[in-house]
C-alpha positions as CSV (number, residue, x, y, z in Angstrom):
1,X,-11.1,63.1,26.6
2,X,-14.1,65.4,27.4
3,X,-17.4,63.3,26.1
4,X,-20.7,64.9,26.2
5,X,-21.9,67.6,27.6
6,X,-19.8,69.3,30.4
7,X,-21.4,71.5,33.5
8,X,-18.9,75.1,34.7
9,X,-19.1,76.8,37.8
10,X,-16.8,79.7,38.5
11,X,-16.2,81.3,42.5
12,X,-14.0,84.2,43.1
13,X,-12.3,83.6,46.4
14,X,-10.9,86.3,48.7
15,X,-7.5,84.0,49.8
16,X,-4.6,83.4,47.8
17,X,-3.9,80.1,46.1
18,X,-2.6,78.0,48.8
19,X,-5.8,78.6,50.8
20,X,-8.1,77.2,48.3
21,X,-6.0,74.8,47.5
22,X,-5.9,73.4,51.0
23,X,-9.3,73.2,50.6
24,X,-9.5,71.1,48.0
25,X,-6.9,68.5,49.0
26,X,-7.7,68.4,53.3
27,X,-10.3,65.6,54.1
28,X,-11.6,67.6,56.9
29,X,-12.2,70.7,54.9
30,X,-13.4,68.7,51.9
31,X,-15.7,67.1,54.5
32,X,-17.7,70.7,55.3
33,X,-18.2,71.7,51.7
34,X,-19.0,68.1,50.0
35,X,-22.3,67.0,51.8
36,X,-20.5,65.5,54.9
37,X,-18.1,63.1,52.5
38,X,-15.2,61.1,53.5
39,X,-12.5,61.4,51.3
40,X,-9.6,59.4,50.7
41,X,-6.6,59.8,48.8
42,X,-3.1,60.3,48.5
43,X,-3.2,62.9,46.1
44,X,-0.7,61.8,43.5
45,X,-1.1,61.2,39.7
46,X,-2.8,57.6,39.6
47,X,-3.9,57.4,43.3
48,X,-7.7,56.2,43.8
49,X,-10.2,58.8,45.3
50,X,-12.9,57.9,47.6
51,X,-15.7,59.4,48.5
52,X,-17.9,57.4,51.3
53,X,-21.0,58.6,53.4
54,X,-24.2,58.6,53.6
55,X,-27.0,60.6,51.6
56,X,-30.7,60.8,51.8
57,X,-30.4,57.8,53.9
58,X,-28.6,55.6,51.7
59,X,-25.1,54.7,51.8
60,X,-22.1,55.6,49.0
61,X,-19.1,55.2,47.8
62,X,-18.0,57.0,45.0
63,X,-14.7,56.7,43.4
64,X,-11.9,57.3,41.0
65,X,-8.1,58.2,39.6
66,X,-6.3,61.4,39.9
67,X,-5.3,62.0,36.8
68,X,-3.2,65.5,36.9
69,X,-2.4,67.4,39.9
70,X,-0.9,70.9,39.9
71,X,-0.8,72.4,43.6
72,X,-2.2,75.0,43.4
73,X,-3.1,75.5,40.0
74,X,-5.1,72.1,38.8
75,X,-6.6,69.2,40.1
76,X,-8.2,66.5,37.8
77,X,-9.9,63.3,38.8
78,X,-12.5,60.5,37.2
79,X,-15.2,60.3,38.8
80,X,-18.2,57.4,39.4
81,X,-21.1,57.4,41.3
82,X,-22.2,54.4,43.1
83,X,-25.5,56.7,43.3
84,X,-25.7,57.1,39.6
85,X,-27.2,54.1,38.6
86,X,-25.0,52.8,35.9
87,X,-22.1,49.7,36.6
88,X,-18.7,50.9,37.5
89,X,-16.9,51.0,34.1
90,X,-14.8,52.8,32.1
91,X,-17.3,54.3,30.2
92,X,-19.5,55.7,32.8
93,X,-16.7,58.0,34.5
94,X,-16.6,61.3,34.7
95,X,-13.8,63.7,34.8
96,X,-14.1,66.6,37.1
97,X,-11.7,69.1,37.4
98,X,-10.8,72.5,39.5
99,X,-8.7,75.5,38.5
100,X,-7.2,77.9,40.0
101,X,-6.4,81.2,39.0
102,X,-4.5,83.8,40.5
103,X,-6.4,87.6,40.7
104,X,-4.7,90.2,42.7
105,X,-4.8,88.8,46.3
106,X,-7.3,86.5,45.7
107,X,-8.5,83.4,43.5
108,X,-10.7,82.6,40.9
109,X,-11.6,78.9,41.2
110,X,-13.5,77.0,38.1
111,X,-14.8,73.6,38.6
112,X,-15.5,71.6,35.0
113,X,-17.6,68.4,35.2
114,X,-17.4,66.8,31.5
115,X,-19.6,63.6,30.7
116,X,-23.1,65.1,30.8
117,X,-25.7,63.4,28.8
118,X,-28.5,65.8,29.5
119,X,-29.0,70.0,29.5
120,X,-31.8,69.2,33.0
121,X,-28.2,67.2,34.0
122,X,-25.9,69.3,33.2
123,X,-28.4,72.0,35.1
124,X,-28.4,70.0,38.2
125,X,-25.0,69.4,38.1
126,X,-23.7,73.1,37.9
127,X,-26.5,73.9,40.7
128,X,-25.0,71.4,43.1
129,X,-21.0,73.1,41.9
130,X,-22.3,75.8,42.9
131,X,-23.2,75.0,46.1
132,X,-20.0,73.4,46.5
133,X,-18.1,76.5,45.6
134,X,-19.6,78.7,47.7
135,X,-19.0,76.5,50.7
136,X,-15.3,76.2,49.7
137,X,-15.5,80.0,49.7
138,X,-17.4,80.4,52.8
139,X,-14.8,78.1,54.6
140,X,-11.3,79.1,53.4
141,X,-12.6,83.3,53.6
142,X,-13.6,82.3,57.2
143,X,-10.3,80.7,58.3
């Protein structure tokens, strides 16, 4: 269920779909694009997520379930923020979720982040996509 307001990015990627999707789903690559995070996960329908490291000094661990995976096609998780400043329940997840779509030889590659309370939010949130995306692109077009 999509609640308030949600934050889209969009990256065309010059690699085919099982290059981005590696991307998405290899802890070491996730680890380049996602502000030096540790993730954890076994990447099957109900699995936790983690996300551990360290930012601005202060420790993390952000978590969640994967709620539908499609390789190569769609990955859906929640999503909680120890950083965010609101107790770890139900309520105060997030779902963020990456699509892929085929075009020609490469891939167009959508990231949706629902749960938004705020336009300045949802602002900051498609601003730090963004930057996500184009180090996803940078890394799998460099490989």
């Amino acid at each position: 269920m999509t609640k308030g307001l949600t934050a889209t990015v969009t990256q065309n990627i010059n690699a085919d779909a099982a290059a981005v999707w590696k991307a998405l789903i290899t802890p070491e690559m996730i680890k380049q694009y996602l502000f030096g995070t540790e993730t954890e996960c076994a990447w099957i329908v109900g699995s936790p997520i983690f996300f551990r490291g360290e930012y601005q000094g202060k420790t993390y661990e952000d978590k969640g379930v994967i709620l539908e995976i499609l390789p190569e096609q769609k990955l859906r998780y929640s999503y909680w923020s120890s950083m965010s400043g609101t107790p770890d329940l139900p309520e105060y997840y997030v779902n963020v979720t990456y699509e892929l779509t085929r075009a020609g030889t490469g891939t167009i590659l959508t990231i949706h982040q629902d749960g938004i309370k705020t336009e300045a939010s949802r602002t900051h949130s498609e601003e730090n996509w963004g930057f996500v995306l184009e180090g996803i692109k940078k890394i799998v077009e460099n490989a």
